[in-house]
C-alpha positions in Angstrom: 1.8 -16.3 -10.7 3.1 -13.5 -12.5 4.5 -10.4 -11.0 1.6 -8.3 -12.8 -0.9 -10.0 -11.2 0.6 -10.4 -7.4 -1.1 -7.3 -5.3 1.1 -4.7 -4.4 3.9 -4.8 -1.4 2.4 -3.4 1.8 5.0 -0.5 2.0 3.8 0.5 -1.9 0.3 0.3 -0.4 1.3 2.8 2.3 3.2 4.6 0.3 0.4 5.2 -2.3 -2.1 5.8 0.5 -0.3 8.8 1.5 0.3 10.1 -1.6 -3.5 10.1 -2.8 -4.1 12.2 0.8 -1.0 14.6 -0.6 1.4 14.0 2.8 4.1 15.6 2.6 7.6 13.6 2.2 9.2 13.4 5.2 5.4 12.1 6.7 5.9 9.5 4.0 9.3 8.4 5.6 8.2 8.3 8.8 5.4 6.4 8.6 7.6 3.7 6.3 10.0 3.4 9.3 7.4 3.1 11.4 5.9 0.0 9.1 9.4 -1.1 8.6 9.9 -1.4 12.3 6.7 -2.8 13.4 7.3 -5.3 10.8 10.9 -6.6 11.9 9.8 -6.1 15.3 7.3 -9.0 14.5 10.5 -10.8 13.0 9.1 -10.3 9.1 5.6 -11.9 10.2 3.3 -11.1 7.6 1.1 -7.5 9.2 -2.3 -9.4 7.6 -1.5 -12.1 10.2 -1.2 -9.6 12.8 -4.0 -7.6 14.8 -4.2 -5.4 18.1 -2.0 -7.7 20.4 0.6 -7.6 17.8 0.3 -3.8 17.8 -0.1 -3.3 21.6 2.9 -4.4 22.1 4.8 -3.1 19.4 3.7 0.2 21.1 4.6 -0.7 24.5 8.1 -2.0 23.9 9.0 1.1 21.5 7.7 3.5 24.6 10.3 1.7 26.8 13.0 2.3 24.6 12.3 6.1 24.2 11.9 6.3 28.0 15.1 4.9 28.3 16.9 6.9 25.4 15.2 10.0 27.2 17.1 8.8 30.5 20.4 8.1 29.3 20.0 11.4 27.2 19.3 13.5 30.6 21.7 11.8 33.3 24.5 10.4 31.0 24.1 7.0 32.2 21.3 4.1 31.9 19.1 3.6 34.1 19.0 1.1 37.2 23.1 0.8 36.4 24.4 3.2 39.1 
């Protein structure tokens, strides 16, 4: 298969997406690194092969690190370590 006829990569999808809706540039980064992360967060698995579970808990383990950078942001220690 040629490269010409292969669709595009999902992050050029994305990218064009938010470009037709004219976000603004820094939205466009974020929401890459957001992709990006959800993405090796699933170890590289492909997002098509993905759904809701996938995403749930994508959500709920990148809440428990922002809890926890919040914590160690306000005490100057982690928590549960003294």
């Amino acid at each position: 298969m040629s490269s010409s006829s292969r669709p595009p990569k999902l992050l050029d999808q994305v990218r064009s997406a938010l470009r037709r809706k004219h976000y603004s540039l820094r939205t466009e980064e974020a929401y890459l690194g957001w992709v990006r992360r959800f993405i090796r967060f699933r170890h590289l698995r492909p997002p098509r092969e993905m759904g809701s579970r996938e995403i749930g808990t994508f959500l709920t383990w990148r809440q428990g690190k922002t809890t926890m950078s919040v914590i160690f942001a306000l005490t100057g220690r982690r928590s549960g370590h003294g």
